[in-house]
N, C-alpha and C positions, 0 to 999 in steps of 0.2 A: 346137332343137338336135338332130341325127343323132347317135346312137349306136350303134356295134354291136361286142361282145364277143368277139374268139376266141381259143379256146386254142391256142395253135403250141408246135413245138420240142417235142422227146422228155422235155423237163421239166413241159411242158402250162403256159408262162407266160399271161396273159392278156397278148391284145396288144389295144387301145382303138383302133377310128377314130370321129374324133369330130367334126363337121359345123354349118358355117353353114347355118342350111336360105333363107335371104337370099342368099350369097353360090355356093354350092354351093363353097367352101374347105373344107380338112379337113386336121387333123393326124392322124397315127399316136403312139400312146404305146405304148412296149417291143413293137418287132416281135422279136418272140425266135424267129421259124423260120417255116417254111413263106408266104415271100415270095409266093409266086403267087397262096394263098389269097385275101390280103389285098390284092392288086393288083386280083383279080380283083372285090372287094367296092367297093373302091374305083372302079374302070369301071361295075361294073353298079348303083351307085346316081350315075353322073354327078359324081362328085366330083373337084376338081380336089387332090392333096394339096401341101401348101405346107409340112408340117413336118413332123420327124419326131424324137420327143421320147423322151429313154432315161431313165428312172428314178433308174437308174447303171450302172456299166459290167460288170456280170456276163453270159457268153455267154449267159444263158437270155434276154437281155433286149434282145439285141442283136443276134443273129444273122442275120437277113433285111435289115438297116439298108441299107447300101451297095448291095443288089439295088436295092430300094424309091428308094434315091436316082437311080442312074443308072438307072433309068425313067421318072421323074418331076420330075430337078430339083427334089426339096424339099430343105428345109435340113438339117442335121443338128445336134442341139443335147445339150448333157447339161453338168452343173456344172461349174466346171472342177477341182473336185479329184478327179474321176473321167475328167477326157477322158485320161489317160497309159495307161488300163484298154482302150482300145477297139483302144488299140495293138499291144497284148501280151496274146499268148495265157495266159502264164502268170499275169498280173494278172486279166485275165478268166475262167480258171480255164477256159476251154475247154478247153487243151492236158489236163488232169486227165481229160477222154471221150472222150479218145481221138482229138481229130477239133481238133484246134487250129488258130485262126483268128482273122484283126485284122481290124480296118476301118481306113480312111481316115482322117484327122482328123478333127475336129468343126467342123459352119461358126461354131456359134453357142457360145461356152462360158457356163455360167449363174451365177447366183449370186441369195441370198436376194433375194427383195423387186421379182425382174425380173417384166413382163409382156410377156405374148406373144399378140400378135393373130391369129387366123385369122376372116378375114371380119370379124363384126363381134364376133365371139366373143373373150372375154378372159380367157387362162387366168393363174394369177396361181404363181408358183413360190415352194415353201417349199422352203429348206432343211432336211435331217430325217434329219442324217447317224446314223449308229450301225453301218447295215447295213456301210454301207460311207463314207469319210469325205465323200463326194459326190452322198450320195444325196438325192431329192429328190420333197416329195409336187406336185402342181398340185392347183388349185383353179378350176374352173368350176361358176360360179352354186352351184349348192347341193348339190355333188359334189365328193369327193378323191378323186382315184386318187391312192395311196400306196404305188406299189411294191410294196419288200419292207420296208415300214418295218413295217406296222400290219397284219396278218389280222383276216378273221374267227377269232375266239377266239383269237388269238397275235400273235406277232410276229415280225418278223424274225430270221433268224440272225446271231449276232455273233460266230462260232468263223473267220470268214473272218479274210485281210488285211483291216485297215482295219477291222475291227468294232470297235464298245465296244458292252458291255451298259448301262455307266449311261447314257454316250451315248445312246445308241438310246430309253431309257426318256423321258430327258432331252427328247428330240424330241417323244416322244408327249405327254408333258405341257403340255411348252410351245407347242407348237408346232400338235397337231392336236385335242386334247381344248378349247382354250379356243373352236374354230368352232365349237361348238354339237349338242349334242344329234342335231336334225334333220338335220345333214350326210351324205349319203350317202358311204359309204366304195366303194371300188374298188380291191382291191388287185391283186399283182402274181401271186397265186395263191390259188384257188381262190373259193370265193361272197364275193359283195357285202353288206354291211351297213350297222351307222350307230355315228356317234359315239356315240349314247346307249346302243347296243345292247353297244357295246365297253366303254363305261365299266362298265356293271353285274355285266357277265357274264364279260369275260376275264380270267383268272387272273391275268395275267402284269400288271396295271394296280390289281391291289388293294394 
């Protein structure tokens, strides 16, 4: 599998393009800004992109999406108790930077338990609402990109629309702590870690 990491958007989100290295298919996870970089990654490793996967619908996470689409023909996917977010500047809380801006609809809306194919690659979608009520980890092979659910040492913010704290905790428990130890985490900001690494050391989970 193709993986490559970059930070976009004046928020510095992590945007994920992630690769059948079989197939040369590829989804995009949370393009939150600077579309061209990322197009531009996409070209120069031969990739064809087939998806394009939002977390949930906050602008730092979504912002380059509709560029990235009407380039490429990929899909557009995100839970659906967050696709009304991508709509509205003020759900997505862009309008709040001054710089307010929608997207288009969602092709695809998700929910717990869906899989999603790129190539032969199968990313598996957990629901893992708190941040926001649509928010959403995937799971490939023995990796979660988890948003804004799970940091390194923290967790998501839950003072937005749509947050709960027990929520949110609620996810983490159930939802991402029982994959296992060895599970590589990939969240939606700043370094990468592991489940085991979270369970022991993050505050917010003791």
């Amino acid at each position: 599998m193709y993986l490559e990491t970059l930070q976009v958007g004046s928020l510095l989100a992590n945007c994920y393009i992630i690769g059948c290295e079989k197939t040369n298919k590829a989804a995009c996870i949370d393009p939150g800004g600077n579309p061209e970089k990322i197009l531009n990654v996409i070209y120069n490793k031969n990739l064809t992109l087939t998806h394009i996967i939002l977390t949930h619908g906050h602008c730092d996470h979504i912002e380059g999406a509709d560029f990235l689409r009407e380039r490429t023909n990929a899909l557009l996917l995100i839970h659906e108790l967050d696709k009304d977010m991508i709509l509205n500047p003020e759900k997505n809380l862009s309008i709040f930077l001054g710089r307010g801006f929608s997207l288009k609809e969602a092709d695809i809306f998700l929910k717990d338990g869906d899989n999603i194919y790129v190539g032969e690659l199968k990313l598996e979608v957990l629901h893992t609402p708190g941040h926001t009520k649509g928010s959403i980890s995937i799971k490939v092979e023995d990796m979660l990109f988890t948003g804004d659910t799970l940091f390194a040492g923290s967790i998501g913010r839950t003072d937005f629309p749509g947050g709960s704290y027990s929520t949110l905790k609620k996810s983490i428990m159930e939802k991402i702590l029982p994959l296992g130890d060895e599970v590589k985490i990939l969240p939606g900001h700043g370094l990468s870690s592991t489940i085991g690494e979270e369970r022991m050391t993050n505050p917010f989970l003791r």
